[in-house]
C-alpha positions as CSV (number, residue, x, y, z in Angstrom):
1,X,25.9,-14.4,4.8
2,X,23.2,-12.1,5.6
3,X,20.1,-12.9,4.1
4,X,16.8,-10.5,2.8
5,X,13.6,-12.4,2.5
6,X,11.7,-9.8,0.2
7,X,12.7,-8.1,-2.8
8,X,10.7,-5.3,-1.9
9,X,11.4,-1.5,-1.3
10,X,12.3,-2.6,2.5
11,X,14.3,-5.5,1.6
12,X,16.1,-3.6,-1.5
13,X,16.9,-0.5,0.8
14,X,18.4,-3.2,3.7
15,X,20.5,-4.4,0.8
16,X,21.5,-1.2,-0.8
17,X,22.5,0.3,2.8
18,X,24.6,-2.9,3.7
19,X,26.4,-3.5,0.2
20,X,27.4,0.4,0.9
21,X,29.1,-0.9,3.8
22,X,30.9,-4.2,2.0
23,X,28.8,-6.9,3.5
24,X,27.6,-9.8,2.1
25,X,24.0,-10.0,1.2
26,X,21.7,-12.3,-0.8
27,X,18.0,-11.0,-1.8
28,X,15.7,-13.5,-1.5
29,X,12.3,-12.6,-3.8
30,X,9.4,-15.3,-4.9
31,X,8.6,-13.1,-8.2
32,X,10.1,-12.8,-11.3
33,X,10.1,-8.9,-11.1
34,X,11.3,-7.0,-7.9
35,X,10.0,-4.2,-6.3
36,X,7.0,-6.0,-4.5
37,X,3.9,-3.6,-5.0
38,X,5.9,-1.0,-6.1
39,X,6.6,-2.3,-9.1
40,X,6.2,-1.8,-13.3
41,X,5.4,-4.5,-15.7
42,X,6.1,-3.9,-19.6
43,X,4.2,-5.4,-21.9
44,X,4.6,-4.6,-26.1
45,X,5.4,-0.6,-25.5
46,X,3.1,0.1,-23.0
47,X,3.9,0.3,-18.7
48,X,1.6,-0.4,-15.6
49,X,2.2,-0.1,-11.9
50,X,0.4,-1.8,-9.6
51,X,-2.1,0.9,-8.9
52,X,-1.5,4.4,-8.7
53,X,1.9,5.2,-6.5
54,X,3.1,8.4,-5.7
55,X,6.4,9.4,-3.6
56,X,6.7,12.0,-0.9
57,X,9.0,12.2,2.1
58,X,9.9,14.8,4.5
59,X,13.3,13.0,5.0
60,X,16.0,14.9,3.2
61,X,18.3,11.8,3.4
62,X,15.7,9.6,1.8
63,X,14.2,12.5,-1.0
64,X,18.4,12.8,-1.7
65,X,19.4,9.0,-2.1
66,X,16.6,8.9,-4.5
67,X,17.6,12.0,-6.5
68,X,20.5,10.2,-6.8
69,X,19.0,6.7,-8.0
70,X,16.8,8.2,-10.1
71,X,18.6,11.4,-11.4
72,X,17.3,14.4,-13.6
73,X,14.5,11.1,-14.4
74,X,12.6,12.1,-11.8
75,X,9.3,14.2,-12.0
76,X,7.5,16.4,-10.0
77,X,3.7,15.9,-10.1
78,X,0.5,18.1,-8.9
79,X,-1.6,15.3,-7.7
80,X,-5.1,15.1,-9.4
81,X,-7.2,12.5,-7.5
82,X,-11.2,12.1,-7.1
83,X,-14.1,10.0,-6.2
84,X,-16.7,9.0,-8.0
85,X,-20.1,9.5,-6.1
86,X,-23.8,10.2,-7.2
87,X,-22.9,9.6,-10.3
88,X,-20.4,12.9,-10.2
89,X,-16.4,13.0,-9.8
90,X,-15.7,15.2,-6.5
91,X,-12.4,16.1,-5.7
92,X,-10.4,13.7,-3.2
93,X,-8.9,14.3,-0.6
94,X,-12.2,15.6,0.1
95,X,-12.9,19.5,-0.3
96,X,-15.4,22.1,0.8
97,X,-16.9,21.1,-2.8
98,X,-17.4,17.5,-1.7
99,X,-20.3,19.5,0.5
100,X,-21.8,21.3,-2.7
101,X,-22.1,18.6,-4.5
102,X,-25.3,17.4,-2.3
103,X,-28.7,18.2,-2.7
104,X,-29.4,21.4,-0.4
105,X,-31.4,18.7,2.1
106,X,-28.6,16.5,2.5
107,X,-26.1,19.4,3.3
108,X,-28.4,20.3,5.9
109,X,-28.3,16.7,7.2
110,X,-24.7,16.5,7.2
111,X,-24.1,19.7,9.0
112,X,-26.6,18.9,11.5
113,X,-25.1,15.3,11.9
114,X,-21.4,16.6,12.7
115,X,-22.5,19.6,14.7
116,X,-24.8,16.6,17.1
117,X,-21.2,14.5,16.6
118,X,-19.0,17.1,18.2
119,X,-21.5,18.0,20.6
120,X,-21.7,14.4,21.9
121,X,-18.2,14.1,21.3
122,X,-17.6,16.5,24.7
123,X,-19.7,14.1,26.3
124,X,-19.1,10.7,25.5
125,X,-17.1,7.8,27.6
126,X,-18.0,5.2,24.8
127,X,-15.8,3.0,23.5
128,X,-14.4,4.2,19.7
129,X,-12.1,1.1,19.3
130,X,-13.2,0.9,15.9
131,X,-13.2,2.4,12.8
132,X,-17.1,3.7,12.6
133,X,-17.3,5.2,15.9
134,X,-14.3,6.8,15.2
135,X,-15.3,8.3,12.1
136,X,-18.5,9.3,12.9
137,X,-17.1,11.1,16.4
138,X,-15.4,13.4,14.3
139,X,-17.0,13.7,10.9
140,X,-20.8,13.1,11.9
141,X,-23.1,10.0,11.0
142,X,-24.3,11.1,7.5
143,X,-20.8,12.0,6.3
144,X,-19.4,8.7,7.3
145,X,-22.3,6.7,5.5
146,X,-22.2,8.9,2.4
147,X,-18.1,9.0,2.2
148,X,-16.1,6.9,4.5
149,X,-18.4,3.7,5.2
150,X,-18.5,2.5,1.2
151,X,-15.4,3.1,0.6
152,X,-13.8,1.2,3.4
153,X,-15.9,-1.3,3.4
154,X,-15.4,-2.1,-0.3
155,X,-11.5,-1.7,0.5
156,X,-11.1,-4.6,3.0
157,X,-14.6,-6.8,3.0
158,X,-15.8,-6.1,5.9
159,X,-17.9,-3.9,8.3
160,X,-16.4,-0.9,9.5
161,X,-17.7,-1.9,13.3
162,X,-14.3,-4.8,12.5
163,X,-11.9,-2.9,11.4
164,X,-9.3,-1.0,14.2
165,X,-9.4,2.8,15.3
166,X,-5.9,2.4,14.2
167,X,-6.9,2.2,10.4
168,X,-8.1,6.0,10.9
169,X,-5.9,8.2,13.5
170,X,-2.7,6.8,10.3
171,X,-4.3,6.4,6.7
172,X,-8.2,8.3,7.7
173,X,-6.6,11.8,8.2
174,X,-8.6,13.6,5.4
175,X,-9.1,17.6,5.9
176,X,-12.6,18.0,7.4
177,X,-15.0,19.4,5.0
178,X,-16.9,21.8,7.6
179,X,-13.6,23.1,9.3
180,X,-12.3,23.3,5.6
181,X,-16.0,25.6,5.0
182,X,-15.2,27.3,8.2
183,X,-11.1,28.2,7.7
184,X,-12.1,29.5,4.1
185,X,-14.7,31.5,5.6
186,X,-12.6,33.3,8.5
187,X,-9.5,33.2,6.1
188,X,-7.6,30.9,8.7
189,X,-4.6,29.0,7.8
190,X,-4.6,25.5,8.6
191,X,-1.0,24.5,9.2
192,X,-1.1,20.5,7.9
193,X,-2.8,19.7,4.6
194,X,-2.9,17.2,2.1
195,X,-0.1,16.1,-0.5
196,X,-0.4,17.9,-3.0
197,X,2.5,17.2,-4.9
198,X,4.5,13.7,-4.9
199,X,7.9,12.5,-7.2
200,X,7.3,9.7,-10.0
201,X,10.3,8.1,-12.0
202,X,9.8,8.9,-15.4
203,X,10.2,5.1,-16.3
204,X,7.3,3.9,-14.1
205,X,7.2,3.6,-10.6
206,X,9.7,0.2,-10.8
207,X,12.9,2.3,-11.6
208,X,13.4,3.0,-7.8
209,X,13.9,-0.7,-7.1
210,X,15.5,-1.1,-10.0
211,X,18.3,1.1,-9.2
212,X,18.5,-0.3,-6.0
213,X,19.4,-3.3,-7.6
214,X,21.7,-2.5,-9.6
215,X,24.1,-0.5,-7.0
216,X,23.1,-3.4,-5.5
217,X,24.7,-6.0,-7.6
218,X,27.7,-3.8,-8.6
219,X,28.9,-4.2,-5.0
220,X,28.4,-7.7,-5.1
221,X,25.2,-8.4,-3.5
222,X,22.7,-11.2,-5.2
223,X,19.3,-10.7,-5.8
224,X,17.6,-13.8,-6.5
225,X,13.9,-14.1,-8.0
226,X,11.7,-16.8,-8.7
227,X,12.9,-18.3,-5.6
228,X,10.5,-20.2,-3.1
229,X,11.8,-20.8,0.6
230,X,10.7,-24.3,2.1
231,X,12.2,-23.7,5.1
232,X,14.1,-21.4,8.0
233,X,15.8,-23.6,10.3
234,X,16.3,-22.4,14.1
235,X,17.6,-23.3,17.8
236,X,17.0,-21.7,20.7
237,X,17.9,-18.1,19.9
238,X,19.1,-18.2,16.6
239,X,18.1,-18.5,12.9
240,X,20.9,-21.1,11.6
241,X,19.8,-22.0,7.6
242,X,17.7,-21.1,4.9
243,X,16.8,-23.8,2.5
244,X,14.8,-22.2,-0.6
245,X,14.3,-23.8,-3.9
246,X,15.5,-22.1,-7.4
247,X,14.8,-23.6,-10.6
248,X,13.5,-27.0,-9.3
249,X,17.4,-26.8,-7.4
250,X,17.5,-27.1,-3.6
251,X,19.4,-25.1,-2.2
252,X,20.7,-25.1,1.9
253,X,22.4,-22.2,3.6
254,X,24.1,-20.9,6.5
255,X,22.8,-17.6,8.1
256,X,24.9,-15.1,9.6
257,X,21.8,-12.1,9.9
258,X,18.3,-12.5,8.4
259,X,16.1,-9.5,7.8
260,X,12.9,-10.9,6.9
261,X,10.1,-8.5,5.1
262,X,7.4,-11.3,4.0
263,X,4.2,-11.5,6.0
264,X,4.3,-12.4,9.1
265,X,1.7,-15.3,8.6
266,X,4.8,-16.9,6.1
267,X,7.6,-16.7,8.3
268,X,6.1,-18.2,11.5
269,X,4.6,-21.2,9.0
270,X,8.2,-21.3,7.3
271,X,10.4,-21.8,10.9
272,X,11.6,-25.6,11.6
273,X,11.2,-26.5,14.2
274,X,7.2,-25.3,14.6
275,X,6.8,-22.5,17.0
276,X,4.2,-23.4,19.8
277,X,0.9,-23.6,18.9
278,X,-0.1,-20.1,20.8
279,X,2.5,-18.5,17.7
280,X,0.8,-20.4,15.2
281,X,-2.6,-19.8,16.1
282,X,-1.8,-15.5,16.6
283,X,0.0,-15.7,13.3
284,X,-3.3,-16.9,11.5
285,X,-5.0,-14.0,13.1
286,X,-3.3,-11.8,11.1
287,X,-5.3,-11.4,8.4
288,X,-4.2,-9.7,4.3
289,X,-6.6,-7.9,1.7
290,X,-5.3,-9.0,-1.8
291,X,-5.7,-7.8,-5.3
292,X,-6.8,-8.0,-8.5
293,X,-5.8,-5.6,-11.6
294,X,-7.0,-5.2,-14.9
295,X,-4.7,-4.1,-17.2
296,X,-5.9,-2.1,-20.5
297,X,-4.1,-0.4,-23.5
298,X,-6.2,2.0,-24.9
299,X,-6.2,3.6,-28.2
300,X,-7.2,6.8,-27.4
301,X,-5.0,9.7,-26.1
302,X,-6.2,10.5,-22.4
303,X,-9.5,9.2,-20.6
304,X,-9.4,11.9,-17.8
305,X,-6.5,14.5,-16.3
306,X,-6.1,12.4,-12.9
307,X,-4.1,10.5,-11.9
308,X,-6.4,7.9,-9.9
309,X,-10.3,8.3,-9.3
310,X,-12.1,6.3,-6.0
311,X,-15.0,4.1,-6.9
312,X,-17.0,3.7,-3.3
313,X,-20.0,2.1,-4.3
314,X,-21.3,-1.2,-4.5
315,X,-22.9,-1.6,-7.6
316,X,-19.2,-0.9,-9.4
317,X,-17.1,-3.6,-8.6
318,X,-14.0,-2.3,-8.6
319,X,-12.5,0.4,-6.3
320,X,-10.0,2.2,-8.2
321,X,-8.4,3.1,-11.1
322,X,-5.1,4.7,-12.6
323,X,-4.0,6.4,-15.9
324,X,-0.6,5.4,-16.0
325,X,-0.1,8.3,-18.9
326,X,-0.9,11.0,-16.2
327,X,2.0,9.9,-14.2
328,X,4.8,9.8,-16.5
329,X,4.0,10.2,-20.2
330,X,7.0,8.4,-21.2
331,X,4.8,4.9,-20.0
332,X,2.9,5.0,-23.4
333,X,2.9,5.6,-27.1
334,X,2.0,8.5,-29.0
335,X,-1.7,8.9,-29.4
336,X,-2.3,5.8,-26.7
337,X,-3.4,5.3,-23.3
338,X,-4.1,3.5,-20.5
339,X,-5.7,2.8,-17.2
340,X,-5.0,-0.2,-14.1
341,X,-7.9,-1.1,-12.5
342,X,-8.1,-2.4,-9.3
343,X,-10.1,-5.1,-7.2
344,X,-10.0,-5.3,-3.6
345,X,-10.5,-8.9,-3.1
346,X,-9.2,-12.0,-0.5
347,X,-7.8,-14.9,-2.0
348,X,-9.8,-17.9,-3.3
349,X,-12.7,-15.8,-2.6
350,X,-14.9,-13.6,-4.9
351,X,-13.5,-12.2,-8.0
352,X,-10.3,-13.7,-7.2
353,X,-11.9,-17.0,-8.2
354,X,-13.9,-15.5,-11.1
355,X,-13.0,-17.2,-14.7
356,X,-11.1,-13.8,-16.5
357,X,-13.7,-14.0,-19.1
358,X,-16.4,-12.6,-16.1
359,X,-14.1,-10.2,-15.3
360,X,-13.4,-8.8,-18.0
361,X,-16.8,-8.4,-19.0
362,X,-18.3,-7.0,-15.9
363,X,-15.5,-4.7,-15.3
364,X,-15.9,-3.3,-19.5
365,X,-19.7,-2.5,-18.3
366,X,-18.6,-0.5,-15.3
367,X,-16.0,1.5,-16.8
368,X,-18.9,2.4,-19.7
369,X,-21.2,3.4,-16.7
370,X,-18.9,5.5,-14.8
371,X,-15.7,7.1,-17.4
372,X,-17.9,6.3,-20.7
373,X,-14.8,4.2,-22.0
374,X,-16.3,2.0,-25.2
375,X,-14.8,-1.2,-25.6
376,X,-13.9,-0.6,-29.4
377,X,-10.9,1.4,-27.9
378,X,-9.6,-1.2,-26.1
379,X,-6.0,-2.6,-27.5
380,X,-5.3,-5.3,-24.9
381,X,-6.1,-6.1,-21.9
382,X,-4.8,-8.5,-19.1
383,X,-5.0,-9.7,-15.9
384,X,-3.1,-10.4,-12.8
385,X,-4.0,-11.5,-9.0
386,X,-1.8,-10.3,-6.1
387,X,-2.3,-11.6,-2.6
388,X,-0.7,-10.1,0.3
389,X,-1.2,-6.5,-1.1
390,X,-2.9,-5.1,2.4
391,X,-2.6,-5.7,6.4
392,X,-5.7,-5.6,7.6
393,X,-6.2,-3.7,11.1
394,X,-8.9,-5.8,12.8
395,X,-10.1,-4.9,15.9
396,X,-7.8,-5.9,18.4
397,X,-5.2,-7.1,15.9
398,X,-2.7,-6.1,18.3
399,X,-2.7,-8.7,21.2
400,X,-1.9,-11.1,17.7
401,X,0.8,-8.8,16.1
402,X,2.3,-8.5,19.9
403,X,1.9,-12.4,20.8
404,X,4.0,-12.9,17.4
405,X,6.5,-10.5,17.6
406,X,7.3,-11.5,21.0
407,X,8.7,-14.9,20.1
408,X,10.4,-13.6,16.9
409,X,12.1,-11.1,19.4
410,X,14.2,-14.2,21.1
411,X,16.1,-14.4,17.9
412,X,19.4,-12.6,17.9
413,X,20.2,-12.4,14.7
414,X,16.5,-11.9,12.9
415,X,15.1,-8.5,12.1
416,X,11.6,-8.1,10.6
417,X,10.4,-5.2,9.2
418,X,8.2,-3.5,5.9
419,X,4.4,-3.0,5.2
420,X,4.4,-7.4,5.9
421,X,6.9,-7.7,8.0
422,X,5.3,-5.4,10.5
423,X,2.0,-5.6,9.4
424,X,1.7,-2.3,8.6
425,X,0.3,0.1,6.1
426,X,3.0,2.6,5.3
427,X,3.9,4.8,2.5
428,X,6.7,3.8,0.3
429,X,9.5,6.5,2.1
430,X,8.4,4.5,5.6
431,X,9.4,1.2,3.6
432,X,12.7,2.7,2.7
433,X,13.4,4.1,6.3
434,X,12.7,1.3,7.7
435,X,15.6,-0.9,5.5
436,X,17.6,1.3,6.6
437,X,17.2,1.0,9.7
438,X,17.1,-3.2,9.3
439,X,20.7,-2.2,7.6
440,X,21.7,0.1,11.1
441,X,20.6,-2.6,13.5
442,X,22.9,-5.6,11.4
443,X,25.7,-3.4,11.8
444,X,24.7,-2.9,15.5
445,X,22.9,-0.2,15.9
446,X,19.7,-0.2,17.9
447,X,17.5,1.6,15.7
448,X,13.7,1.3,16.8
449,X,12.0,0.2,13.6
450,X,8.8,-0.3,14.7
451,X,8.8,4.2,15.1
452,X,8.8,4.4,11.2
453,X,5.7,6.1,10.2
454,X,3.4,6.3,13.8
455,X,3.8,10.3,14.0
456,X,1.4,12.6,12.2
457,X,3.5,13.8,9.8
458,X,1.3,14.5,6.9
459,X,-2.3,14.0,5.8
460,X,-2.4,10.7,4.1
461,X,-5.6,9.9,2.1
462,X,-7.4,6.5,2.0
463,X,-5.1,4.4,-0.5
């Protein structure tokens, strides 16, 4: 039996691919609901998502599978996305407007501070390892503190001077505002740009995985949810059982092929016998963001025309938020709204830990500050933490992710691979190459996983 740890967009694609081809394959997911991140949760007649998700793909076999899953229910959208800064909402990605929206002074300071950034730039041997020097190499000093530094920093917890170089040349590549100024200027064309437009299932962003499962199970697969492993037993060079619990049932199983796309962090602290302590100790290195969203109904027909706004500063606590309506209006009743807020948090610590009550209340006084919303329009609202949401890219994260990936490497028949399983942040069209891929590599392929997503291939904003 071949076995999928993760019922996520990975894991579901692995399944889909290999049911195609007859094989026997069992799902192995920890939640109720599939679909991992990429998920939608009803509740009366309203849909959420978990934060704002938006599908694009220049791979015709991947944009044609899901024209197939999803059908004629699949819409095209024009992204609308900002930030909200100095109290103003500024276009995001950011534009030459993000510019004019500074006092006259500080657009002087900001071209000043890039100009001396790309001068020194020509010049400098220093070491730009991490994120901030990075940044400010190729944006300037004041941009990066006004723009990229709160933001960031609210985003994983940490300071910028922490977080890999990595983080930026794949998830950082916003258009630069002065080359922007200076191609509108001389009329230049510049040949990559942003997303502009992205694909969103009519019935939320869920009905991807959805489908998946349900080709899924009409070939005979199993997808199994609410299910917690205990343990992944080994020998040598080989992954032998599986022994999960479902429904307070233990259950022990042979394994033929395992693709595993949980974080790494689990599966080393799930193997029996224990790896050596070097494994254990990398694993633990490898560190998560998590998440917290706030769920509102809203009786009120729209709050705003975007899709998601960015909330950089400090003083609001939360990051970002999505009308759900803007995506698919099919999500909500007639005359009704709503919006998914989202904390970026670690768990046990922060907000995470917060009583909902405190939640609740501090984040109904930031959304009156920033979108005006009054609580009298409020319907319902809930709340639900998610850990595991974000690989973070330390500084020198690498030498951990290597050390780990090594020793998984001795086992024939194990493939890891997703956002967790590779600790890394991709888009949800990587996810789905890459189960592929896990599926190509069963059937013996040798398909180079770890490729998925490394090229420049588009701009990709911060989300």
């Amino acid at each position: 039996m071949i076995y999928i740890l993760g019922g996520g967009l990975t894991g579901l694609s692995a399944a889909f691919s290999l049911s195609k081809q007859g094989k026997e394959i069992i799902v192995i997911e920890k939640n109720a609901l599939i679909g991992g991140l990429a998920k939608t949760v009803k509740r009366g007649n309203f849909f959420y998502d978990y934060g704002p998700h938006r599908f694009h793909t220049k791979n015709k076999e991947i944009l044609y599978e899901l024209n197939e899953l999803v059908g004629k229910e699949l819409l095209l959208k024009n992204r609308k996305s900002k930030i909200y800064l100095n109290k103003k909402f500024i276009d995001y990605p950011l534009k030459v407007s993000a510019i004019f929206s500074l006092s006259l002074f500080e657009m002087s300071e900001v071209a000043f501070s890039y100009l001396a950034a790309r001068i020194a730039e020509r010049f400098a041997k220093g070491n730009k390892d991490n994120f901030e020097t990075f940044v400010i190499a190729r944006f300037g000093k004041k941009l990066y503190n006004i723009f990229f530094k709160p933001y960031t920093e609210k985003v994983w917890g940490m300071d910028c001077k922490k977080i890999s170089s990595l983080w930026a040349t794949q998830r950082i590549q916003i258009t630069d505002p002065i080359s922007a100024f200076v191609k509108m200027v001389f009329r230049m064309a510049d040949e990559r740009t942003a997303i502009s437009q992205f694909y969103y299932p009519i019935n939320g962003i869920g009905d991807i995985a959805y489908k998946y499962a349900e080709k899924v199970a009409l070939r005979g697969g199993k997808i199994i949810t609410n299910a917690n492993i205990k343990k992944i037993e080994w020998t040598q060079n080989k992954i032998n059982e599986i022994i999960y619990f479902k429904e307070g049932k233990e259950n022990r199983e042979r394994v033929k092929f395992m693709i595993s796309t949980i974080p790494l962090p689990i599966l080393i602290s799930l193997l029996n016998p224990e790896p050596p302590k070097e494994i254990l100790d990398a694993s633990k290195k490898l560190y998560f963001r998590s998440s917290l969203f706030v769920f509102l109904a809203i009786k009120k027909k729209i709050i705003s025309e975007n899709h998601w706004i960015y909330f950089p500063q400090k003083e609001i606590e939360f990051g970002r938020i999505s009308e759900m309506k803007n995506f698919s209006p099919k999500l909500y009743p007639k005359g009704k709204t709503g919006i998914v807020i989202e904390y970026f948090c670690n768990e046990g610590e922060g907000v995470w830990v917060w009583d909902d009550k405190k939640i609740i209340t501090n984040c109904l006084k930031d959304l009156n500050m920033t979108i005006g919303l009054d609580e009298s329009f409020i319907e319902e609202i809930f709340i639900e933490r998610v850990p595991y949401t974000y690989p973070i890219y330390t500084v020198g994260y690498e030498k951990y992710f290597d050390i780990v990936v090594e020793f998984l490497r001795k086992f024939d028949n194990l493939i890891i691979a997703g956002r967790n399983g590779l600790h890394r942040y991709n888009n949800m069209d990587h996810a789905i190459e890459m189960g592929k891929l896990a599926a190509e590599n069963v059937l013996g392929k040798k398909s180079k996983i770890e490729n998925v997503g490394i090229n420049d291939e588009y701009f990709e904003a911060n989300e």
